[in-house]
N, C-alpha and C positions, 0 to 999 in steps of 0.2 A: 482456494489456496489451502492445500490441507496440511500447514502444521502451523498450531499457533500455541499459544499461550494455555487455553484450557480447554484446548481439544484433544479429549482424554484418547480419542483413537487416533494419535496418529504423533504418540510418546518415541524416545529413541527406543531401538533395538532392544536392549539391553541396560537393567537398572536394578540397582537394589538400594537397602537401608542405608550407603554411603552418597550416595549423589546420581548424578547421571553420568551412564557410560556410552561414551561415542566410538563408535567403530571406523574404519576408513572407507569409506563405499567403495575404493577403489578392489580391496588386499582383505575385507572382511576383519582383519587386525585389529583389537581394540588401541586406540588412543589414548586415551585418559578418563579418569572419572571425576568429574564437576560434584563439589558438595552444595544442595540443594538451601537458601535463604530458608531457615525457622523463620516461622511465624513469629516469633518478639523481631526477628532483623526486620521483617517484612514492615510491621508497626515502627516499627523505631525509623526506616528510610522515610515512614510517610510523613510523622513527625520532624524528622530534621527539614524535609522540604516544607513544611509548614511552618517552621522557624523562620526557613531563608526568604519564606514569600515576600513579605514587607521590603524589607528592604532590596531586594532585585526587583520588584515591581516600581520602585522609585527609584529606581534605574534610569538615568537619561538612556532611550532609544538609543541613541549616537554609539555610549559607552558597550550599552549590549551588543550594540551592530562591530566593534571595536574585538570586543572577547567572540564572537561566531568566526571572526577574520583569523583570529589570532589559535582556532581550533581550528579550523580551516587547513591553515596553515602546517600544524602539528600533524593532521591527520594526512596530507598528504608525503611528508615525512616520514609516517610510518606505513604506506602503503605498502611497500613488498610484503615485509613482516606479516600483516594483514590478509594478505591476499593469498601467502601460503596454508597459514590457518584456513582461509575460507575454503581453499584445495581440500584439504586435510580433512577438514568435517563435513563438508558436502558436497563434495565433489568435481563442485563447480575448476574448471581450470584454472591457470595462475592466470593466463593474458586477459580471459573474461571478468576473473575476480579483482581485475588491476581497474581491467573498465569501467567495473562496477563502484569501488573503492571511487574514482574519478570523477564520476556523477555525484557523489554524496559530497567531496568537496566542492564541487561547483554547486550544488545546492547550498552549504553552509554560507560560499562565499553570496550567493543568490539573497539568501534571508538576512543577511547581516545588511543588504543595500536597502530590500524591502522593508526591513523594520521601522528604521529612522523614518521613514513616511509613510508610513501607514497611520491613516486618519480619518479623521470623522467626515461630519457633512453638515454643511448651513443649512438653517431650514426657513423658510420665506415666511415671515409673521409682520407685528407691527414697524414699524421704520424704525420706531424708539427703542426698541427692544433687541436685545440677540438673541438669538434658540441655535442651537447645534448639539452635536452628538459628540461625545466622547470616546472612544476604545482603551478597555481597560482590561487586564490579564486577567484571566477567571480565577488562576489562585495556583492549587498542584497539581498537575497534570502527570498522567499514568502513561505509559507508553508501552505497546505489547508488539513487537515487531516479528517477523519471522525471517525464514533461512534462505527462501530462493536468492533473495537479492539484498543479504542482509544489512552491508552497510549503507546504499541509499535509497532503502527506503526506511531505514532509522534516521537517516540524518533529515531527510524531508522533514519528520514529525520534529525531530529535537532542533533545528534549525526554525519552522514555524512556532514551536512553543517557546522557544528561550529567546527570540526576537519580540514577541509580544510579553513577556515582562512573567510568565510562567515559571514556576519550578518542577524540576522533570526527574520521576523515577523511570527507566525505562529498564523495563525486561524484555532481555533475547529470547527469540526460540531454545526451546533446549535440544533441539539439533544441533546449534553450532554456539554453546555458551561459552568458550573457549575466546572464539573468535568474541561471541558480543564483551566478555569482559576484558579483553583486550583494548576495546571501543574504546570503551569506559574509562581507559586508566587512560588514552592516548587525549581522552577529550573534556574529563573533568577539571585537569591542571588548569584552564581556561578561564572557570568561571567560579563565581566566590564558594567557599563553601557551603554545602547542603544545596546548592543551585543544581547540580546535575550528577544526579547517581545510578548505578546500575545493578540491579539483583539479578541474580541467579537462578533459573528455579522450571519445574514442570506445570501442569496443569495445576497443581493445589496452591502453588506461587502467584499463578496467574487468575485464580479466582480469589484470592486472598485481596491481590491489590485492586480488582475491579467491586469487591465489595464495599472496600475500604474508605472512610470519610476524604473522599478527593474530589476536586471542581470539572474536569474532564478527563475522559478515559479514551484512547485512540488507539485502534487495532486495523491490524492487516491482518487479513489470514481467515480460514473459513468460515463458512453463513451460518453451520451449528454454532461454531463458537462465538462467533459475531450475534447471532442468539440469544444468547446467553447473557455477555455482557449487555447487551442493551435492556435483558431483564433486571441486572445487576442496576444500571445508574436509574434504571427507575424508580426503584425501591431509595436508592444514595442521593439522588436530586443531582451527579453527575452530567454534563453534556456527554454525548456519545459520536463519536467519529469512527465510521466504518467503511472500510473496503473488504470487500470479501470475497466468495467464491463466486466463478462462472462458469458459463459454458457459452463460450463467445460461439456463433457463427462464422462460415465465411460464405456469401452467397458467390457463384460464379454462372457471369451473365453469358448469353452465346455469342458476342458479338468480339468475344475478351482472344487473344493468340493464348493458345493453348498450354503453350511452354512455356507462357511467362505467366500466366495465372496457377500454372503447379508451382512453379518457383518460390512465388509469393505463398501458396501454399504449405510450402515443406519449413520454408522460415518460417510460417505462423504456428506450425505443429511441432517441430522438431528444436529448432533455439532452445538452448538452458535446457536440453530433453523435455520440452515441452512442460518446465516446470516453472510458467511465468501466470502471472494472475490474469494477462489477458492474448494467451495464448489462443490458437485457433486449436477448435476443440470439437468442430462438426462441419460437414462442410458439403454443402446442396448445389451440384453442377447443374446446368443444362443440359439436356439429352443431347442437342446438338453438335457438343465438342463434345460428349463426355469420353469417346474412345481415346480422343488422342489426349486430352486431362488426366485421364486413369492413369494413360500407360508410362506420362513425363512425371507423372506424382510416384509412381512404383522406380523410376529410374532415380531421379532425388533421394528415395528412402536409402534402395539399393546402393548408392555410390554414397553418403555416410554411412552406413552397414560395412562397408567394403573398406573405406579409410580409417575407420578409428575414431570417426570422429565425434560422435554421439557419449559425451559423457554418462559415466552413472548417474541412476537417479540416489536420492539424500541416502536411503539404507533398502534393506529388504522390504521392511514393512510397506515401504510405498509399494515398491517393485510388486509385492502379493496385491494390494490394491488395484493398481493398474493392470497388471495381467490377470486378475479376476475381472475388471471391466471386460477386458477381449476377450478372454473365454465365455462369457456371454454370449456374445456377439455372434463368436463363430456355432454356439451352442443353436442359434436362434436363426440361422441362414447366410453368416455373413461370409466373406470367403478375403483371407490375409493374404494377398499377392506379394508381399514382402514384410517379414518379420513374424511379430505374433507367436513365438515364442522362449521360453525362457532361455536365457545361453548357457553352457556349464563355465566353471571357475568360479573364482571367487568375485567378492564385491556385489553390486546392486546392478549391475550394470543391463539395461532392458533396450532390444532395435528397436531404430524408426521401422517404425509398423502402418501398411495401408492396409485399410479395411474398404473393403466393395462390396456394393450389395445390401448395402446399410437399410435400417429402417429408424422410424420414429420410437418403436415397442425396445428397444434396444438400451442398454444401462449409456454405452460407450455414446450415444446419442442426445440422455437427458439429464445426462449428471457431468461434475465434474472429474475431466479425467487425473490430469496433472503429470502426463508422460509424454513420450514420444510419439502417438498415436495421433495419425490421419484416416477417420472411419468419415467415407464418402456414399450420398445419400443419391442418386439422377432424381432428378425434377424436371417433369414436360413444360412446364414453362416458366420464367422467371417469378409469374404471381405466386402459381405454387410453390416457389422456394421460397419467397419473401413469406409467406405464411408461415413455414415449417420455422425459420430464424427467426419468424415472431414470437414461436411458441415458448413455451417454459416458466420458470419462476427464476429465472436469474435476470440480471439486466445490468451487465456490466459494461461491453462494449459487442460489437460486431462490424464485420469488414463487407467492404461490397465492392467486386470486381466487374463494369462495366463501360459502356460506350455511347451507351444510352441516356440524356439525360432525362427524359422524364423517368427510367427507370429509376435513377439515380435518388430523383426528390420521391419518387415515392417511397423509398426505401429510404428516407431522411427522416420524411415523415411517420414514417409507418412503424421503424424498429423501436421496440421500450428499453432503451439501455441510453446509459449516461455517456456515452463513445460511439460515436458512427466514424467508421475508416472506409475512404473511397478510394479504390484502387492503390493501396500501401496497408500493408498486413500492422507494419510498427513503424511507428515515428511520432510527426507532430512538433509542434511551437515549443520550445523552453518556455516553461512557466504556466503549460499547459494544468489546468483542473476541471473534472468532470464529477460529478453525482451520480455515483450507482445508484439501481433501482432494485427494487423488491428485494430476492435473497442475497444481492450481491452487495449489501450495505445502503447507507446513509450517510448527508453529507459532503463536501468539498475533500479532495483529497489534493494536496501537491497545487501549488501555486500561489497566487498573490491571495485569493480565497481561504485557502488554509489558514491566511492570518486572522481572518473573520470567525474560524471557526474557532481558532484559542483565545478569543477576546468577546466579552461583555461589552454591550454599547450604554451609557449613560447616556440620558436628553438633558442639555442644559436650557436653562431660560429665564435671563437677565433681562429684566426690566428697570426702568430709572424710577425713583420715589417721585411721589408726589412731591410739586413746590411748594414750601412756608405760604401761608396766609401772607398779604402785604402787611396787617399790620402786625401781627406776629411777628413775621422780621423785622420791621422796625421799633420794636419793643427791644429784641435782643439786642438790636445794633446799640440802641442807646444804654444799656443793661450794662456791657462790653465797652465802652465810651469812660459811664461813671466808676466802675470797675477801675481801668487804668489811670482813671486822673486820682481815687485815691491811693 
């Protein structure tokens, strides 16, 4: 996921000495320019949360679960508002950014149930004795969120921290800081002062607060920067919470209809223009279907090509990123049956793109892309796909299209990613959380989990004093006796 916090490649468009300036992806038009949190604002937010910690941390659960309702609530109130800003700086559409915006309140409303019971555990010792654990808020918590899906997967994070008794500086992307401080003002009135604020700011913001004396630090956004900050809370004594970049798989077995496993395809590649963190991002058919897979995957591309429908990506910079992926590609043997190259006009605006022909030696293969692109690999048989989707240094998630179940658990067991999807590109349980692996983060992300990950466990263990000697208490008793009779 390539824009975060202090991920110096992948800044807006355009910025000078005043702040950050945002363009429209759509019209290339500048919008606005954001003035950028100085370093004393940066110090001073971390301090005011470290003022509020105390007393929000003796917070009855109930009452914080009470104030996430009551943002909740606020923020679905100001959803249009919202939603057009999110249009406006990243291009995302209003009906998708409404969608989005709707998941972050059912989140809030989510964390405000979970917090009030989120608890400890008995622990089996003498009969006389208690022993259990405690959960307890770790203190200030840093939040660095990005632009694909800006408001719920901010609210995830601020919903899990400020339900377990945290206090939360959270910085947006500075792609769409417009939109996050907007967040910020519709979601602060909520909770007591210094409890939840929001800076402003580019990559020097966001190295600023991950250096900074804070109890945990929680980032979306890419595996360099995810990097980084985890060099950061090492040095800070910080927990660290990470989701980061991937390059998900998607195996396609022989056994799968043809037209429904593109399908599934073109939604894993193309959704949000294929700017979602667990987007399909490489994709190993069987030789056995692959003619009629290629040619219902090039028709999918071509018919959003043809409607309109494929938003811009965030600005150009991505757009050079990603169509330097494919010119690779095509550099190296691959051959673009649809899209693959740049459009003229203005804006960011880049096709669903199928690549054939694909290899492993290929960038658009073993990096992450974060566009519209479906670059498809044939594989003679399903172990040799399962191989190739094993390979890499990311391990976020991957999908597996088959019929077969022993294929199925081999491929359960087999993939190193924190997400195995079996026959469904996107979906999954409310309240789902998974553990990226290797460069694609560390940690629980989203779910009942995530409250684990903003809370300290104390061991208690309550034992009964020894009983008075007999004649020792009978000394006191009579001590206690001549006492009251004088």
């Amino acid at each position: 996921m390539p824009s975060i916090a202090t991920e110096t490649t992948a800044r807006p468009e355009a910025a000078d000495s005043n702040g950050i300036t945002i363009r429209n992806p759509r019209t290339g038009d500048v919008l606005w320019t954001v003035p950028e949190a100085e370093p004393e604002a940066v110090s001073q937010a971390v301090e005011v949360a470290r003022s509020a910690a105390a007393d929000w941390a003796s917070t009855a659960p109930a009452e914080r679960g009470a104030a996430l309702r009551a943002a909740a609530k606020a923020l679905a109130a100001a959803a249009r508002e919202l939603a057009e800003l999110n249009a406006s700086e990243t291009g995302r559409p209003v009906e998708e950014s409404l969608a989005g915006i709707g998941a972050g309140v059912s989140t809030l409303e989510q964390y405000a149930e979970l917090g009030p019971v989120h608890r400890g555990h008995s622990l089996r010792g003498n009969r006389l004795a208690s022993d259990y654990t405690v959960a307890e808020p770790r203190g200030v918590a840093v939040l660095l969120t990005p632009w694909n899906d800006p408001v719920a997967v901010a609210c995830g994070l601020i919903g899990a921290a400020l339900a377990t008794g945290n206090t939360v500086v959270h910085k947006p992307s500075e792609r769409c800081p417009r939109l996050g401080e907007a967040l910020g003002e519709v979601l602060a009135p909520a909770f007591p002062p210094g409890v939840f604020q929001t800076i402003s700011g580019g990559a020097g913001v966001g190295a600023l607060l991950a250096q900074s004396e804070v109890d945990v630090i929680a980032h979306v956004g890419s595996s360099a920067a995810g990097a980084r900050i985890a060099r950061a809370g090492a040095l800070t004594g910080a927990h660290v919470i990470r989701e980061n970049g991937g390059n998900d798989p998607l195996l396609v077995d022989r056994d799968v209809d043809p037209l429904w496993a593109a399908e599934q395809a073109a939604i894993g590649a193309f959704s949000n223009s294929g700017q979602i963190c667990v987007a399909v991002e490489r994709i190993y058919v069987h030789e056995d279907m692959a003619a009629e897979f290629c040619a219902a995957l090039e028709t999918e591309a071509a018919v959003r090509n043809g409607n309109g429908s494929v938003a811009p990506l965030v600005d150009r910079r991505m757009r050079d990123e990603v169509h330097a992926q494919v010119t690779d590609a095509l550099s190296q043997g691959a051959h673009a049956v649809e899209g693959g190259t740049l459009p003229d006009g203005p804006g960011s605006f880049y096709p669903a793109t199928v690549l054939l022909e694909c290899t492993d030696r290929m960038q658009v293969m073993t990096e992450e892309t974060f566009g519209p692109v479906a670059p498809v690999q044939v594989v003679k048989s399903f172990d040799d796909g399962l191989r190739l989707a094993c390979s890499g240094r990311y391990g976020l998630a991957a999908t597996v299209l088959s019929n077969n179940i022993a294929h199925i658990q081999r491929a359960v067991a087999a993939l190193p990613v924190g997400t195995v999807k079996i026959n469904e590109v996107f979906g999954g349980a409310p309240g789902g959380a998974a553990q990226p692996r290797g460069e694609s983060g560390a940690g629980f992300g989203y779910g009942p989990e995530l409250l684990d990950e903003f809370s300290r466990v104390k061991v208690v263990h309550i034992a009964a004093p020894p009983a008075a000697a007999p004649d020792a208490a009978a000394d006191a008793e009579s001590a206690a006796e001549q006492q009251d009779e004088s």
